[in-house]
C-alpha positions as CSV (number, residue, x, y, z in Angstrom):
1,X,0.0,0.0,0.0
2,X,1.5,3.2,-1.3
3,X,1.4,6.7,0.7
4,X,1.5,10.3,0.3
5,X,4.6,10.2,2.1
6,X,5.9,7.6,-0.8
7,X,4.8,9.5,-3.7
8,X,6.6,12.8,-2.1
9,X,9.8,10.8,-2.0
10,X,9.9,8.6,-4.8
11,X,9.0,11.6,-7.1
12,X,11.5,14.2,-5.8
13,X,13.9,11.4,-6.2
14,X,13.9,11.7,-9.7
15,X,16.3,13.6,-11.9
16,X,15.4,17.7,-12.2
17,X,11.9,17.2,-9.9
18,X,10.4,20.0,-7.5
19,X,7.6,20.5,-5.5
20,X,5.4,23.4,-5.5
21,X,1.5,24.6,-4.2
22,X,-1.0,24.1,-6.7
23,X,-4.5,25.7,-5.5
24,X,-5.3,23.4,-2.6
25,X,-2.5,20.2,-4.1
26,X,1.0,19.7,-4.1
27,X,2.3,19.9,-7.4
28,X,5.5,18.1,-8.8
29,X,7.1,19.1,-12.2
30,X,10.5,19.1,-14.1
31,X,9.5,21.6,-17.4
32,X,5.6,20.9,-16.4
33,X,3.6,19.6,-13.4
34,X,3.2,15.6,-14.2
35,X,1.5,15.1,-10.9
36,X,-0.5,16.5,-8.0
37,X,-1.0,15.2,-4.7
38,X,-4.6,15.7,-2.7
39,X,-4.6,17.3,0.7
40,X,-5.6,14.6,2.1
41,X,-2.5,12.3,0.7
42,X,-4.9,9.5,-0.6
43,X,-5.0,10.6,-4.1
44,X,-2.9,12.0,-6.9
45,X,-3.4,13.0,-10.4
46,X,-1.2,12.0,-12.5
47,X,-0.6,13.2,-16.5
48,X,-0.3,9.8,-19.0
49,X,-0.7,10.0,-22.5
50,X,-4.5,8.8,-23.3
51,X,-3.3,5.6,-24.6
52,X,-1.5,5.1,-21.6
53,X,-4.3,6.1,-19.7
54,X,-6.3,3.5,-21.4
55,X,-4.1,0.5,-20.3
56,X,-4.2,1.6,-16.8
57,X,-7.5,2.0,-15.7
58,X,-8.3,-1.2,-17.7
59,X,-5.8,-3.2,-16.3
60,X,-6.1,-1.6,-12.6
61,X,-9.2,-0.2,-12.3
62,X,-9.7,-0.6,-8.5
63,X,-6.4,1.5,-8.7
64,X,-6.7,4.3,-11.4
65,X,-9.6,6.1,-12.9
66,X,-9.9,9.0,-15.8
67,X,-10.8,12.3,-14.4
68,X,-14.0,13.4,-15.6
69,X,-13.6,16.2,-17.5
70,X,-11.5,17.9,-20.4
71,X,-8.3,17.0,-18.3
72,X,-9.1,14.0,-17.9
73,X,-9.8,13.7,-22.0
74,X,-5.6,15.1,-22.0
75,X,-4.9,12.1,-20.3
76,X,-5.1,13.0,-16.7
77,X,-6.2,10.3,-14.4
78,X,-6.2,9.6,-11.1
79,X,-4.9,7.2,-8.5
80,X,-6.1,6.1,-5.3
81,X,-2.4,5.6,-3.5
82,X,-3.8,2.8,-0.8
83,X,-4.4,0.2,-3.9
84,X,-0.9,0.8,-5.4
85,X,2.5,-0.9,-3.8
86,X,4.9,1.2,-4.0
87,X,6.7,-0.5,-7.3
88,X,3.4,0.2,-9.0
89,X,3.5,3.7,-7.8
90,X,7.2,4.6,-8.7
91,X,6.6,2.4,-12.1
92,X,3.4,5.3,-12.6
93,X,5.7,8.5,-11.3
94,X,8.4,7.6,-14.3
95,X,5.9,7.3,-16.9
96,X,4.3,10.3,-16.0
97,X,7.8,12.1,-15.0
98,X,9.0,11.2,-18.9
99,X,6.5,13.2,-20.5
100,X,7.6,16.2,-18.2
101,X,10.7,16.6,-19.8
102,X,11.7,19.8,-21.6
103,X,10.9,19.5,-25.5
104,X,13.5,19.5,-27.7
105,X,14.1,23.3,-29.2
106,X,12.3,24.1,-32.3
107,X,10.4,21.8,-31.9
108,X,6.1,22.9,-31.4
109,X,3.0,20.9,-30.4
């Protein structure tokens, strides 16, 4: 069972990660936010590709669920931390983390 706490620490472990308020969450980024942390330390939100998205809630959906709205359509989904070990949580966090990284100059999207 994976914790606030874990998330906090396995996601400022990786390379170029900080922490910073978003609204009412805790927000960790390298060039943009890839996830945000509830108040409450049960949840996060974390950014996946759609596809990526997909696999996850299908293949853990006591675990992960889209958000229900345009973000969520982006490929923002959440995860409920207590159904997660903390491999599965870290193994989230780098996926997530990956597409965070600063784009490649000249290059648009």
């Amino acid at each position: 069972m994976a914790t606030g706490d874990d998330l906090r620490r396995l996601a400022l472990g990786l390379d170029g990660t900080t922490e910073a308020p978003h609204f009412d969450r805790a927000a960790f980024k390298v060039a943009r936010t890839y996830v945000t942390l509830a108040p409450d330390a049960c949840t996060a939100n974390f950014k996946f590709s759609p596809d990526e998205q997909a696999l996850k809630c299908a293949v853990a959906p006591d675990a992960f669920s889209v958000i229900p709205n345009a973000w969520g359509r982006q490929g923002w989904t959440t995860a409920r931390l207590a159904k997660l070990t903390e491999q599965e949580l870290d193994a989230a966090l780098r996926l997530a983390w990956a597409h965070a990284q600063p784009r490649p100059r000249g290059r648009r999207r």
